[in-house]
C-alpha positions in Angstrom: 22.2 23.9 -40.2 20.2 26.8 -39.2 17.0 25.4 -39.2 18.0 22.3 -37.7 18.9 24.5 -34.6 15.7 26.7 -34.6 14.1 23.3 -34.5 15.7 22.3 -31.7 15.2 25.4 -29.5 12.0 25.2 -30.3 11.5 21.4 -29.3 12.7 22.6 -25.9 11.3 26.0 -25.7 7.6 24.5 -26.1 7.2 20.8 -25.3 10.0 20.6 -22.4 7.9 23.3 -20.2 4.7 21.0 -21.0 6.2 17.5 -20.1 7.4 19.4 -16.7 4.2 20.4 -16.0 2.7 17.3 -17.1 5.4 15.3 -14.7 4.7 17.8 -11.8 0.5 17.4 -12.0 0.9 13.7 -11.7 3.6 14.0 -8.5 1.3 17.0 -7.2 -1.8 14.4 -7.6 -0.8 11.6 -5.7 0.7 13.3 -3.1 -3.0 14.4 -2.8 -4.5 11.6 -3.0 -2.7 10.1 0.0 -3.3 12.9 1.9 -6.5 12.6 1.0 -6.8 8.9 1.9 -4.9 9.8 5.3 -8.0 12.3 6.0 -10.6 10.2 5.4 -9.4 7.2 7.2 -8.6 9.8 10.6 -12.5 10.6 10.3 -13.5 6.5 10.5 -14.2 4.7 13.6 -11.8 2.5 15.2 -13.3 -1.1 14.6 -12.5 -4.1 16.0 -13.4 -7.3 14.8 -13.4 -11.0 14.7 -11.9 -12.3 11.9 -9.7 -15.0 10.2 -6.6 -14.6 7.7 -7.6 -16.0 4.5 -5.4 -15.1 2.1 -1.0 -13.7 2.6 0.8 -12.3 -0.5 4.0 -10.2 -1.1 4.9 -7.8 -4.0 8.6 -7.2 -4.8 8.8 -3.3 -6.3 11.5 -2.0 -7.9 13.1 1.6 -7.2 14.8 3.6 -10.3 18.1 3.6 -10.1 20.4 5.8 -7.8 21.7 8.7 -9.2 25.0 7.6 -8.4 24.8 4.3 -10.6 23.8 1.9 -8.8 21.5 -0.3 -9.6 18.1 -0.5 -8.6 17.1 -2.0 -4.9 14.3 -3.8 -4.6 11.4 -3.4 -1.9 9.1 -6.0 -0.9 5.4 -5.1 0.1 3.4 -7.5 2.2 -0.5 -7.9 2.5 -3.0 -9.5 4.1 -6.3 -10.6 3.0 -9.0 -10.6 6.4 -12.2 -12.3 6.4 -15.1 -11.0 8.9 -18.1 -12.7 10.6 -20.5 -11.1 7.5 -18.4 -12.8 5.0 -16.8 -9.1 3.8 -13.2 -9.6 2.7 -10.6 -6.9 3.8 -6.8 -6.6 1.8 -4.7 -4.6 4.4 -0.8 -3.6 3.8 1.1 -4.6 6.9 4.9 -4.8 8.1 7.3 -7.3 7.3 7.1 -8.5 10.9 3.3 -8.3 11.3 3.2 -10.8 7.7 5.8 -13.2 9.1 3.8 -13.1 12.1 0.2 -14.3 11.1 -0.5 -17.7 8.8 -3.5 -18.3 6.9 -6.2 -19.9 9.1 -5.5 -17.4 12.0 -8.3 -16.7 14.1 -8.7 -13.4 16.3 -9.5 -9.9 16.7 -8.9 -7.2 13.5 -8.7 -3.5 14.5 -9.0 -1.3 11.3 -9.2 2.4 10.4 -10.7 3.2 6.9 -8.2 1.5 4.7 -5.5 1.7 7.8 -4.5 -1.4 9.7 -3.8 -1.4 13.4 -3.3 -4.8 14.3 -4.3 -8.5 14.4 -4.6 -10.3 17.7 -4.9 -14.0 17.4 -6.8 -16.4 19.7 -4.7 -19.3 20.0 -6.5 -22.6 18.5 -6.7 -24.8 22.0 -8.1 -22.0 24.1 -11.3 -21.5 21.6 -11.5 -25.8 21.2 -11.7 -25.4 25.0 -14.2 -22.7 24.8 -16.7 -24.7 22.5 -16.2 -27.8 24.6 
């Protein structure tokens, strides 16, 4: 029974310390990542450009669970794919209202960040008919 408790103390007393460590690097590391991200999209220009919705999709994530039991809640991501005059394809993550807002096909003006989307403003369909006419 002895050695089945020095085993056991030193199970904790040497791998615990380095799974914490290990679990605090990865938190640490994307923390700066975003932070990084946040940076270098500040430094971009502002663009804005004309562009039409080519593409919608949402992904449902999952949360652990709460510490008080409950199960876990879901949360539901939405993105938009953009495409501009050159061709170039763009995947931005927008808001719930923003996504229910735009439908494939939408034509208009894209104002971007970096990676960071601003907003879409679409030209409606009869006023650019009516312009090419």
């Amino acid at each position: 029974m002895g050695s089945d408790s020095l085993w056991m103390f030193d199970f904790f007393g040497s791998v615990m310390p380095v799974f914490l460590v290990a679990v605090l690097g990865i938190v640490l590391l994307s923390a700066g990542k975003n932070i990084l991200q946040w940076n270098r999209n500040n430094h971009q220009p502002l663009l804005t450009v004309y562009s039409v919705i080519v593409s919608k999709r949402s992904e449902l994530k999952h949360t652990a669970p709460a510490e008080d039991g409950s199960g876990s809640r879901p949360r539901t991501l939405y993105f938009i794919t953009f495409e501009v005059e050159s061709g170039d394809r763009m995947e931005f993550a927008v808001s719930g209202d923003e996504f229910g807002m735009c439908a494939e096909g939408d034509e208009g003006r894209l104002s971007f960040q970096g990676t960071r989307y601003l907003k879409f403003e679409r030209h409606h369909k009869i006023r650019r008919q009516a312009l090419r006419g």
